[in-house]
C-alpha positions in Angstrom: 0.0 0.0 0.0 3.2 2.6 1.0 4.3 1.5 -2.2 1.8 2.7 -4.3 1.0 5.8 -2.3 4.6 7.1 -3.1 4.3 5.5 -6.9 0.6 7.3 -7.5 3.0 11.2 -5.8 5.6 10.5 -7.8 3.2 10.3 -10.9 1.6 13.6 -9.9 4.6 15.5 -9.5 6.4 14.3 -12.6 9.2 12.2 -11.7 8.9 9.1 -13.5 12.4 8.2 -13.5 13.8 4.7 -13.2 16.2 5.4 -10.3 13.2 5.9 -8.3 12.1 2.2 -8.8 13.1 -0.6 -6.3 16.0 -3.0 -7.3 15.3 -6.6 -8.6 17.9 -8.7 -6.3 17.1 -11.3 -9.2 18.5 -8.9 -12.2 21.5 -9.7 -13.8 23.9 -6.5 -13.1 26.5 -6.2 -15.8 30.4 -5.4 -14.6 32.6 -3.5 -16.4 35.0 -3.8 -13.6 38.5 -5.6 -15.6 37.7 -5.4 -18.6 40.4 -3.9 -20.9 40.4 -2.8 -24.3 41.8 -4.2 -27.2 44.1 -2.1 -28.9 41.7 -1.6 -32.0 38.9 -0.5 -29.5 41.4 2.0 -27.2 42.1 3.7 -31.3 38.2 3.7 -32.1 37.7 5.8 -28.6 40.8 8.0 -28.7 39.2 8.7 -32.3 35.5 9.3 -30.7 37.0 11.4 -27.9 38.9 13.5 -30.2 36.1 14.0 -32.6 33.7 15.4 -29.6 36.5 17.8 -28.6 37.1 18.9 -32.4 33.2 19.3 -32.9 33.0 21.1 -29.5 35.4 23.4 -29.8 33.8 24.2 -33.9 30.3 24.5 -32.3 32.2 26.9 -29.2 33.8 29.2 -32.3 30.5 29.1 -34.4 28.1 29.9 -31.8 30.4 33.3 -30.2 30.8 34.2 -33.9 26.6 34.8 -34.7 26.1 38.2 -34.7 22.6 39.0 -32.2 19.7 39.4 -34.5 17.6 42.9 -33.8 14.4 42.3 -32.3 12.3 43.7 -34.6 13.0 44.8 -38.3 13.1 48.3 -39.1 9.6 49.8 -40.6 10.1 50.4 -44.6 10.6 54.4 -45.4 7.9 54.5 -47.7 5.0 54.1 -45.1 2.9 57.6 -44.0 4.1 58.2 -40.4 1.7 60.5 -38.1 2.3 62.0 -35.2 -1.2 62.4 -33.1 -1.1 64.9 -30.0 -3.7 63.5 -28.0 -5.5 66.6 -25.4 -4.6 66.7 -21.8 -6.7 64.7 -20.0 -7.8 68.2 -17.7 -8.6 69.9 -20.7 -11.6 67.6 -21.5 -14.8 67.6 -20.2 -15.1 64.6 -17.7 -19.2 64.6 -17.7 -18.6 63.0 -20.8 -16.4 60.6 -20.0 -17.8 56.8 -19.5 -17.0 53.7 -17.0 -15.5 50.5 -18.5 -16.5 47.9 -17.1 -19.4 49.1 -14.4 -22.6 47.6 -14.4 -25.1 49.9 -13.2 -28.9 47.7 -12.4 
């Protein structure tokens, strides 16, 4: 019952991960503990290693080199531009004015 109490919290808050799950003492656990490398399979992973470092560093040198993008593009020259003064808010009658959003019953 505990057990699927926590499993049923651990579903609502997201974390479905497999860590979180109890360990078979029946599984098989694979060691890697002693097990050395051939030399053909040291080369393929100095070659892998090397590769990730090479495409690191290129993705490090392309990303700094990207010039930022403006936010928004610049309005064409041939478009009318206004400018619109709008009267002080003193200046105008007030009787006229009207409530947004009042309901009078």
């Amino acid at each position: 019952m505990l057990k699927e109490l926590t499993s049923l919290r651990r579903r609502m808050r997201g974390e479905s991960s497999e860590r979180f799950s109890p360990q078979d003492s029946n599984q098989r656990r694979i060691e890697f503990e002693g097990i050395e490398l051939t030399s053909e399979e040291k080369k393929l992973y100095d070659d892998l290693v090397n590769a990730v470092a090479e495409y690191k560093e290129k993705r490090k040198n392309q990303v700094q080199k990207q010039p930022s993008k403006p936010a928004r593009v610049e309005l064409p020259d041939t478009l009318r531009r206004e400018v619109i003064i709008l009267p002080d808010y003193k200046e105008v009658n007030q009787q006229d004015w009207v409530n947004i959003g009042e309901k009078v019953t």
